[in-house]
N, C-alpha and C positions, 0 to 999 in steps of 0.2 A: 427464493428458489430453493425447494429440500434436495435435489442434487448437488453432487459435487464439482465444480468448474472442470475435473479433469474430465466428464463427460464431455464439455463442449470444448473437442481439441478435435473429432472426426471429420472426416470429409463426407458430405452429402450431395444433393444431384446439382445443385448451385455453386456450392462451397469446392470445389472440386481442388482441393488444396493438393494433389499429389500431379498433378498435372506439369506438366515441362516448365512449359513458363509462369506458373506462377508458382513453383521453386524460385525459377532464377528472378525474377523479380524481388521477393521474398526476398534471395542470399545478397542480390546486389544494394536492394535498398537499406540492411541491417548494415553492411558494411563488419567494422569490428566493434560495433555495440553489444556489448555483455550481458544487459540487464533487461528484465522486463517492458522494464520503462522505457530506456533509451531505445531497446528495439521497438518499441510502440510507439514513439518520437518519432523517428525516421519511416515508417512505414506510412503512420499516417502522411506525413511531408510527401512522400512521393506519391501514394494515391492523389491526393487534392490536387497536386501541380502536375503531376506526369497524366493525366488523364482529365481531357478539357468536358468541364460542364455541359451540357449539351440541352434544353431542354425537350427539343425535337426528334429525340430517337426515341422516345415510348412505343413499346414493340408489344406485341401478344405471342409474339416468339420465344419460347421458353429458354431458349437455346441462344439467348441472347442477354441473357441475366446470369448465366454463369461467369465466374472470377474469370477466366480462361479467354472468354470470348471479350470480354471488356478490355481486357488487357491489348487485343488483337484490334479492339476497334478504336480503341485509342479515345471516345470520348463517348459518354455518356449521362445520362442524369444522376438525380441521388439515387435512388434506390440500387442499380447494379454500381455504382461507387461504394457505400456501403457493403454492399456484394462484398466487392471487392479486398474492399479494408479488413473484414470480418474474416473471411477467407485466408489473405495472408497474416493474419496475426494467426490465426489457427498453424499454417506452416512455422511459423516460429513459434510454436507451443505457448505462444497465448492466449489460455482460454478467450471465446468469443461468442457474441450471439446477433441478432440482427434487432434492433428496435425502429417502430416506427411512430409519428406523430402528427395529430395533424394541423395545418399552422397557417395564418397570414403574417402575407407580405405587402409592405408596400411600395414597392419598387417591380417596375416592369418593362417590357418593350408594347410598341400598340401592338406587334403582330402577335405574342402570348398574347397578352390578353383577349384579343378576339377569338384566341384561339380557345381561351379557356372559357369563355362565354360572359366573359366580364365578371367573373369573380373572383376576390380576396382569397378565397379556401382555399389549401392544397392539401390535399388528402391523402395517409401516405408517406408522408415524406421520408425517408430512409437514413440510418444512421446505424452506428457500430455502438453495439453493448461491452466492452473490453473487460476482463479481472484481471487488473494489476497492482501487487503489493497486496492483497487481501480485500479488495474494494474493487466494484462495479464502478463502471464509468464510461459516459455517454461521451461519444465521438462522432460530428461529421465532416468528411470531407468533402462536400459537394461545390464549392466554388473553390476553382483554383484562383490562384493570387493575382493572377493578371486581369481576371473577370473581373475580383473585388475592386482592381483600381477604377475599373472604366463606371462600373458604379459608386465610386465612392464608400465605399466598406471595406473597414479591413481587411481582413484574413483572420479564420478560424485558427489560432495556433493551440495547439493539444502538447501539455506539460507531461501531460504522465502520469499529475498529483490533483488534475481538477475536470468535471466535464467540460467538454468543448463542443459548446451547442453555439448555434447562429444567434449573430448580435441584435438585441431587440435593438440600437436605431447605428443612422450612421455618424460617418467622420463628422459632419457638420451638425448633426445632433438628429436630424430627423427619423420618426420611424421606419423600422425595418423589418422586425420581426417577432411573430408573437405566438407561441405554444398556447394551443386551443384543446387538444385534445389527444390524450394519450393510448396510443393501439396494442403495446405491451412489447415483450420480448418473443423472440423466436427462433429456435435450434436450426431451422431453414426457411428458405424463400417462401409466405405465402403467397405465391404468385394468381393463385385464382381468385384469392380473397381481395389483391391490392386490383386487380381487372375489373373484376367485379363491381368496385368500390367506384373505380377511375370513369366506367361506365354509364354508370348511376348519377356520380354528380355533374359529368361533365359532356356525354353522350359520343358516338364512337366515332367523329374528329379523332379527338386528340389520339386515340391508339391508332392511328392513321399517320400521325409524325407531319411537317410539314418541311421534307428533307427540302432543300434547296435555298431556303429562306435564308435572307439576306438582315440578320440583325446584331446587336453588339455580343448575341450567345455563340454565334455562329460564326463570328468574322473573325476570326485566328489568325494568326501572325503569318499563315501559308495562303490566305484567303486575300482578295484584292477589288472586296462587293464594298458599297459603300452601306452602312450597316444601319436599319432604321434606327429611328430617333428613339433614346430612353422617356419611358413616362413617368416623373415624381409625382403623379396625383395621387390625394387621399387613399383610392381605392385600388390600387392596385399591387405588381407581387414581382419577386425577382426570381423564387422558385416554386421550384415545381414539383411536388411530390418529394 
């Protein structure tokens, strides 16, 4: 990057870091963290946990990808958690950017996967580009910790001092996850490019959303559906984008 990190500290039409609430998200999840790290510690922690995965809100709503409105919806997929993350570390003047990749999984529900038309691919998939202490560094918070247990996967934890990307396999050894191809960094959301993308390989279902579904992405501790069945087979994905 021939820029200087302090470039990427601004608010853009995504990143909308001047915004009420995500200030006070921002101030309440740094707490009395002093340092770059520690407040990128805590920030990522509260993204991943305080805002539930979601893989069924994919929107062509622009206005549904800004930091601001995620915050307000309380769950989301990766790409607007990313949003997110990127966002508030920008309020805490940590430079930030948005990176994407794209990746299989093999872990899923049958209702994704039909939805996705029975493919491994995700295309996409959303993460936080961080500079902290002098070095870049790749962050996602897209599964919060309660998802990871009902799948059997840890939790993504972000040190401060290493990338925190998703675990190629799980707690019991099997595959999980596997970086296919990389789509670069980015100062803001390209949202016509990741549409366009989502479009093409997966036809316009999934920007359709399957609100109401009843599975372990969706069944939240507020929810009382019985939640379909996980699928361990070879060929299948836990996320999405």
């Amino acid at each position: 990057m021939k820029q200087t990190p302090v470039v990427y500290l601004g608010a853009t039409e995504f990143l909308d870091i001047d915004h009420e609430s995500v200030r006070a998200f921002t101030a309440a999840a740094i707490g009395d963290a002093s340092t770059d790290r520690d407040k990128a510690k805590r920030l990522f922690a509260a993204v991943r946990d305080q805002i539930w995965y979601d893989p069924y809100t994919v929107s062509e709503d622009p206005a549904h990808y800004r930091a601001s409105f995620v915050l307000e919806a309380g769950r989301a997929y990766c790409v607007p958690k990313a949003v997110l993350l990127t966002a508030v570390c920008r309020a805490a003047r940590i430079p930030a950017l948005l990176g994407f990749a794209d990746v299989r999984n093999h872990l899923q529900t049958e209702t994704l996967r039909v939805l996705m038309g029975g493919t491994d691919l995700f295309v996409y998939h959303g993460y936080s580009h961080l500079y902290i202490d002098g070095r870049w560094l790749k962050a996602t918070p897209a599964f919060n910790t309660e998802l990871c247990a009902r799948f059997g996967v840890p939790p993504v934890d972000f040190d401060g001092d290493r990338d925190a990307l998703l675990h190629a396999f799980t707690a019991d050894g099997a595959q999980h996850m596997e970086y296919v191809r990389q789509r670069g960094v980015f100062d803001d959301l390209p949202l016509n490019a990741i549409l366009t993308e989502l479009r093409h390989t997966y036809g316009p279902l999934t920007l359709k959303g399957t609100h109401g579904t009843a599975d372990a992405f969706t069944d939240t501790p507020t929810n009382h559906t019985q939640p379909d069945r996980i699928s361990r087979g070879p060929r299948s994905s836990l996320e999405t984008r």
